[in-house]
Structures are given as structure tokens and as C-alpha cells.
C-alpha positions in Angstrom: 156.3 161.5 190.0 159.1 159.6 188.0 159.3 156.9 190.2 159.2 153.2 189.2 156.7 151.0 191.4 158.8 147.8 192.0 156.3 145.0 192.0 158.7 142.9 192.8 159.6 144.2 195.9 157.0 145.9 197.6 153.8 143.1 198.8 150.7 144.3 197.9 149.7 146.6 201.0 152.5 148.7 200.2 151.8 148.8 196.4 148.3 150.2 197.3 150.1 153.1 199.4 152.6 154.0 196.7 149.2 153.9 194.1 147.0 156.3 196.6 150.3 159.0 196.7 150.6 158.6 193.0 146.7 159.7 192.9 147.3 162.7 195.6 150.3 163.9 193.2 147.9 163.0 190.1 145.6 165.3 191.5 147.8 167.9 192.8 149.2 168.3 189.3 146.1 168.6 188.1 145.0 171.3 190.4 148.5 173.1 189.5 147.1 172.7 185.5 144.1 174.1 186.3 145.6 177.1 187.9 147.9 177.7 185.3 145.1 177.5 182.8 143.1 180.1 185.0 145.9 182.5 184.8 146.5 181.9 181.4 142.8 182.6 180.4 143.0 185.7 182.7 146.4 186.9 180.9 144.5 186.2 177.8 141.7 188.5 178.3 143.8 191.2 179.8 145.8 191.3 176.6 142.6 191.5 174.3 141.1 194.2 176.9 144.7 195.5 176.5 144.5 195.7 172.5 140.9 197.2 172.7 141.9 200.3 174.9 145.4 200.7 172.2 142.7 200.7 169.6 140.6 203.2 171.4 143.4 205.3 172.0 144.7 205.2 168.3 141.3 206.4 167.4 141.5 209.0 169.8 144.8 210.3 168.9 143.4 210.5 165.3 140.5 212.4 166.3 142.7 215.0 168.2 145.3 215.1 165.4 141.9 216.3 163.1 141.3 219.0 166.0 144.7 220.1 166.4 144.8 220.9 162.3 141.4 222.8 162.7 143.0 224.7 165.4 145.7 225.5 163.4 144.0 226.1 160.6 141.7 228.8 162.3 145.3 230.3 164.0 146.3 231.0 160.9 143.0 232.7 159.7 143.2 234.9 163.0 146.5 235.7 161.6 145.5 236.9 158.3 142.3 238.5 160.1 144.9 240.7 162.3 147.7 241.0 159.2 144.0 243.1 157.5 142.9 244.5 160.5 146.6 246.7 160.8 146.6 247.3 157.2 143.1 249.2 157.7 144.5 250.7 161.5 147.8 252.1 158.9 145.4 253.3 156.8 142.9 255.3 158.9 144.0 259.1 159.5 142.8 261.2 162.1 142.2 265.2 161.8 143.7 266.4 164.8 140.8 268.8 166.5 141.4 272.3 166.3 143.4 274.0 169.1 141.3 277.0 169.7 137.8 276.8 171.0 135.1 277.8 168.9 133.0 280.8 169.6 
């Protein structure tokens, strides 16, 4: 596309050919632009759509990280539930029933 027309050279027939490939690569570049610009828009949503689904996930990961501490939280009332519930079972005695039958 760099190339010099030599009007010098070339009569005016030829000057009209050289001026009609100039337009075909004219409008193949501009074909080429317009491709590039489609992919570029494309690339350009994909990485907003991209940044909404981090987002989403970020907000998700907070939300479980608030249900994983009330998990643990209730673990470790379970714990303490079961730490009272053997104190108590220590604490219970049971009278052995007599040996003979009564009468």
C-alpha cells in the first residue's frame, strides 16, 4: 500500500488501474479494521461479563465464609452441649436391683 504512483511514467489508462487496486486495498483494510474492531468490542464485553461473574463470586465467597462461622460457631455449642451432657452421665448413679427375687 506504500507504493508511489509515478505519473510520470504510467499514461493515464494505467494510472486508473493502479487507482481501482489502491481502492480494493483501501477497502480490504478497511474490512480488516472493521473485524478487528468486532473482536475488540467482543473481547470487551467478555471482560466486563468476566468482572461481573468475579464480583458475583467474591460475594459468594463472602456469603459462605458468614455460613462456614455459623457452622462453626454451632460446632462448638454442640461441643459444650456434649462436654454437659457427660458431666450429668458422670454424675447419675444407678442402684443395682436386688439379686434375690422378691416373694
Amino acid at each position: 500500500m506504500a507504493d508511489i504512483i509515478d505519473f510520470h511514467k504510467n499514461p493515464v489508462t494505467n494510472i486508473k488501474k493502479d487507482l481501482k487496486k489502491k481502492e480494493k486495498e483501501l477497502n480490504r483494510a478497511k474490512e480488516e479494521l472493521a473485524f478487528f474492531k468486532r473482536i475488540y468490542s467482543a473481547t470487551a464485553s467478555t471482560g466486563d461479563l468476566l468482572k461481573l461473574q468475579l464480583a458475583d463470586l467474591e460475594s459468594s465467597i463472602t456469603i459462605l465464609q458468614g455460613h462456614l462461622s455459623l457452622v462453626q460457631q454451632n460446632l462448638k455449642n454442640l461441643k459444650a452441649k456434649l462436654a454437659d451432657l457427660d458431666d450429668a452421665k458422670s454424675q447419675i448413679y444407678v442402684v443395682p436391683p436386688d439379686d434375690k427375687p422378691k416373694k
